[in-house]
C-alpha positions in Angstrom: 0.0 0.0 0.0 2.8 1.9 1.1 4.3 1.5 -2.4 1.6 2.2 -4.2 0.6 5.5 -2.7 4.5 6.5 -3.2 4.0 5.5 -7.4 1.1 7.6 -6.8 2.0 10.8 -5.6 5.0 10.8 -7.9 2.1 10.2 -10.7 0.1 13.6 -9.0 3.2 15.4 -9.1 4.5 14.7 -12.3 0.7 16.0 -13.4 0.8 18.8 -11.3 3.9 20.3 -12.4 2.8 20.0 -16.1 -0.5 21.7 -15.2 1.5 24.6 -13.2 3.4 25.1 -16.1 0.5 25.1 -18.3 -1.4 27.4 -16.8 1.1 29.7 -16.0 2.1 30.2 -20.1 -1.1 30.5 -20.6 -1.9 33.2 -18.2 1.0 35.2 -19.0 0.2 35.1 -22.4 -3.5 36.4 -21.6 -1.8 39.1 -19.9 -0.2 40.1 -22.7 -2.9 40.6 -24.9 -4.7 42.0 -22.9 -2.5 44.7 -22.1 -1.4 45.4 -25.6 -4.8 46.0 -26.5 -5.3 48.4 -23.5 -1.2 50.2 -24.9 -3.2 50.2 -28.5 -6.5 52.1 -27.3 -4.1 55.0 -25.2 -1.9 55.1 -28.2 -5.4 55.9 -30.3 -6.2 58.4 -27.9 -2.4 59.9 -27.8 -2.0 59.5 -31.4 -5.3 61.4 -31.9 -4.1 64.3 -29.5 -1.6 65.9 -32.0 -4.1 65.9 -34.7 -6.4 67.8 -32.2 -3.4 70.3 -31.8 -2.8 70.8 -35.5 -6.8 71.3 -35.5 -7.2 73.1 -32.9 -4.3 75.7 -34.1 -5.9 75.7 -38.0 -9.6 76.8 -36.2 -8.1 79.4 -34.4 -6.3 80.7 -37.4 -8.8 80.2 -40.1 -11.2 81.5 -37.2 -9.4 84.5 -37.3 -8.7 85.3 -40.7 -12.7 84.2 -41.7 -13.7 86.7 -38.8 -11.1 89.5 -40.5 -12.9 89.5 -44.1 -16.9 89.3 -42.8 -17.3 85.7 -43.6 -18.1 84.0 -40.4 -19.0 85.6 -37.1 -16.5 85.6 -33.8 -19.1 82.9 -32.3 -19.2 80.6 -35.0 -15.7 80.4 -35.6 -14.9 80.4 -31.8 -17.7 77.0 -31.6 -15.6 75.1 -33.6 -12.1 75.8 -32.0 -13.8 75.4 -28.3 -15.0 71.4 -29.3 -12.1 70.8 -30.4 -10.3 72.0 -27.3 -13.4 70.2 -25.6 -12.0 66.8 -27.0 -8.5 67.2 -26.5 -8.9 68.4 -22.5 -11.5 65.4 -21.8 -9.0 62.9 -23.8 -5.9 64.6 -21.8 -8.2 64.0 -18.5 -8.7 60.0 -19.7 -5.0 60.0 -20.3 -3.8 61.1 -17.1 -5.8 59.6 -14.4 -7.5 57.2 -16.6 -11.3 57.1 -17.0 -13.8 57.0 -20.6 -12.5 58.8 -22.9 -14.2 59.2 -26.6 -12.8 57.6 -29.4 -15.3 58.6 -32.2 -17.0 62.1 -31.9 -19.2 61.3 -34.8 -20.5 57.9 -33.3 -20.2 58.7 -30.0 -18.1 55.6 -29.1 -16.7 55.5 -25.9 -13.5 53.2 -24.9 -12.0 52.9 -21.4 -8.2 54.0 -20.7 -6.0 52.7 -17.5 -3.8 54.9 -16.0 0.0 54.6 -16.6 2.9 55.0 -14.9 7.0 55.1 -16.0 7.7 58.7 -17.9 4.1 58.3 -19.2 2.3 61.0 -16.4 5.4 63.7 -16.6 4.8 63.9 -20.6 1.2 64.3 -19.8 2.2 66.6 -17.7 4.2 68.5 -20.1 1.3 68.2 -22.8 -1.2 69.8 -20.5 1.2 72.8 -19.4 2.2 73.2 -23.5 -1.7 73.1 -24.2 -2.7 75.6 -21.8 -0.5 78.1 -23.1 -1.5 77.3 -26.6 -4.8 78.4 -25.6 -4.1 81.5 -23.7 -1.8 82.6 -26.6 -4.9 82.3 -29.1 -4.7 85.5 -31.3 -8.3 87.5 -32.5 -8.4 89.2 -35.9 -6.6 92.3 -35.6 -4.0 91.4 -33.3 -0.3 92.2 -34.0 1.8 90.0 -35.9 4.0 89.1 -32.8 0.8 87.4 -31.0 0.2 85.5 -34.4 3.8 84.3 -34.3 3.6 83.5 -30.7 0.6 81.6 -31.0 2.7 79.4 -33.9 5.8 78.9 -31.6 3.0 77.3 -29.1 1.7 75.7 -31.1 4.7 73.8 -32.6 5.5 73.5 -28.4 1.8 72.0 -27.9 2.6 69.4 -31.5 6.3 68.2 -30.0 4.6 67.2 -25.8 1.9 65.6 -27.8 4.5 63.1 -30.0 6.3 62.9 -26.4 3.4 61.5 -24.3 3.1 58.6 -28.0 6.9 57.9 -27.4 6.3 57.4 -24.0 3.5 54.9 -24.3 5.6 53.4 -27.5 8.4 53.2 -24.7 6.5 51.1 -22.2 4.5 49.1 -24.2 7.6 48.4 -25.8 9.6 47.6 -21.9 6.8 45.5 -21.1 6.7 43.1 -24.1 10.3 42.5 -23.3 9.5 42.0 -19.7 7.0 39.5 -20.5 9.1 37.5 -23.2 11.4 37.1 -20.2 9.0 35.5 -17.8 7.7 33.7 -20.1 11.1 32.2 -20.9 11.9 32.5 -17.3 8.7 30.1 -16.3 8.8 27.9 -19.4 12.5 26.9 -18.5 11.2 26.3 -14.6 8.3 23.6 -15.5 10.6 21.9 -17.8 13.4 21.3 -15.0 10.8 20.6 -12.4 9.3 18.7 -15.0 12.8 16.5 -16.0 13.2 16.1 -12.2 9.9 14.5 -11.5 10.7 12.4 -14.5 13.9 12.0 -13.1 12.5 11.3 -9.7 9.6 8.8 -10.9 12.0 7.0 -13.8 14.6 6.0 -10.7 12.0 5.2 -8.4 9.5 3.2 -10.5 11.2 2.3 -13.6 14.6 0.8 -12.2 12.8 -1.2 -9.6 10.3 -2.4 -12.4 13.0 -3.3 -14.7 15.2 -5.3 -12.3 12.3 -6.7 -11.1 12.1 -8.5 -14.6 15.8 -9.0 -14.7 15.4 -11.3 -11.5 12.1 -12.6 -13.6 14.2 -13.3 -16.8 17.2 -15.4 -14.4 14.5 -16.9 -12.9 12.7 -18.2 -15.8 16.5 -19.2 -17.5 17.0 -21.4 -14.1 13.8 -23.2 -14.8 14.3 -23.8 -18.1 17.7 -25.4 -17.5 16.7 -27.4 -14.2 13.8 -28.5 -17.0 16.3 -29.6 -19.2 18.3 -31.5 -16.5 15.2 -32.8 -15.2 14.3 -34.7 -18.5 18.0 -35.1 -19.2 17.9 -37.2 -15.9 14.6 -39.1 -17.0 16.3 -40.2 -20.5 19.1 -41.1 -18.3 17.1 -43.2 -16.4 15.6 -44.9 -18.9 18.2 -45.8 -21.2 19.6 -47.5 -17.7 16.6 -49.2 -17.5 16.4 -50.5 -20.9 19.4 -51.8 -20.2 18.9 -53.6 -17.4 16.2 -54.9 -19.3 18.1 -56.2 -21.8 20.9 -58.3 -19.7 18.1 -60.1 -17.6 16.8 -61.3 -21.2 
């Protein structure tokens, strides 16, 4: 009984190890999808941000210039820049302390965004700061040329923390694939050894035994067969004697 519950547990283990292993790979592979598709819906959002700056910058400017020669009114044009602005602050918002954030104005689609750490919040950070004086540096028809150039120069400012907070997220995302790869690689390498030892483990515990058990079989059965053959060796022995025995009291 003893034996058997030893063969046994070796059995489990063997199983258990494989199944630890198993699930672990798969896990960490889950993981990993499911965060790259949670890097590839900030990077939307991010990625989106610089457009909003370019648009933003082109409202205010057309704005301007469509206000200067009677075409539009100061309201209309200033509507358009302000939900643009809207879009870009609520997104910024999403981005930095993570919330819904829209992902299709048209449709009204909404996605979720995490919050992220590393040199992700400083570039937010620094977007936010470069945005704000974008929009206190807006210029209205009339204005000198030296608040239109300003304006430009912040706007170029607002363009480059945009890219920064992308690089950022391109940064981690791409720190945390090669994190992953390694425990992946790390864990796949751990089941196999504990896998080879409990291999190891039952192969000298069951298998040895086992096969010398059939060793002793095999001498066993090679003893019988040759006390068989001197057994009936013996008998014709024993009969030829008494055949001739036979013979001489004839």
């Amino acid at each position: 009984m003893k034996g058997r519950m030893s063969l046994f547990a070796r059995l489990s283990l063997s199983g258990i190890v494989a199944l630890i292993g198993l699930v672990t790979v798969a896990g960490l592979a889950f993981y990993g999808e499911h965060s790259g598709k949670e890097f590839a819906t900030a990077l939307d959002i991010a990625g989106r941000q610089r457009m909003l700056v370019e648009k933003y910058s082109a409202e205010i400017l057309l704005g301007d210039a469509a206000v200067g020669t009677g075409t539009i009114d100061r309201s209309h044009a200033s509507n358009r820049a302000d939900k643009t602005a809207g879009l870009f602050e609520s997104s910024l918002k999403a981005l930095q302390t993570g919330g819904t954030a829209t992902l299709n104005p048209a449709t009204g689609e909404k996605v979720e965004i995490n919050e992220f750490g590393g040199d992700v919040p400083s570039k937010l950070s620094a977007s936010q700061a470069a945005w704000t004086s974008l929009k206190n540096s807006a210029p209205e028809a009339g204005d000198e040329a030296e608040k239109f150039e300003t304006f430009y120069a912040n706007s170029e400012s607002a363009l480059a923390a945009a890219n920064g907070v992308v690089v950022a997220l391109l940064d981690m995302q791409g720190a945390q694939k090669s994190r992953l790869q390694a425990t992946l690689t790390t864990a796949a390498i751990i089941c196999l050894v504990l896998l080879a030892l409990s291999q190891f483990d039952l192969h000298r515990s069951v298998v040895k035994p086992v096969r010398k058990v059939a060793e002793s079989l095999d001498v066993s059965a090679e003893r019988t067969q040759e006390a068989t053959a001197q057994v009936s060796s013996m008998s014709t022995n024993m009969a030829d004697a008494s055949n001739d025995q036979a013979s001489n009291l004839e």
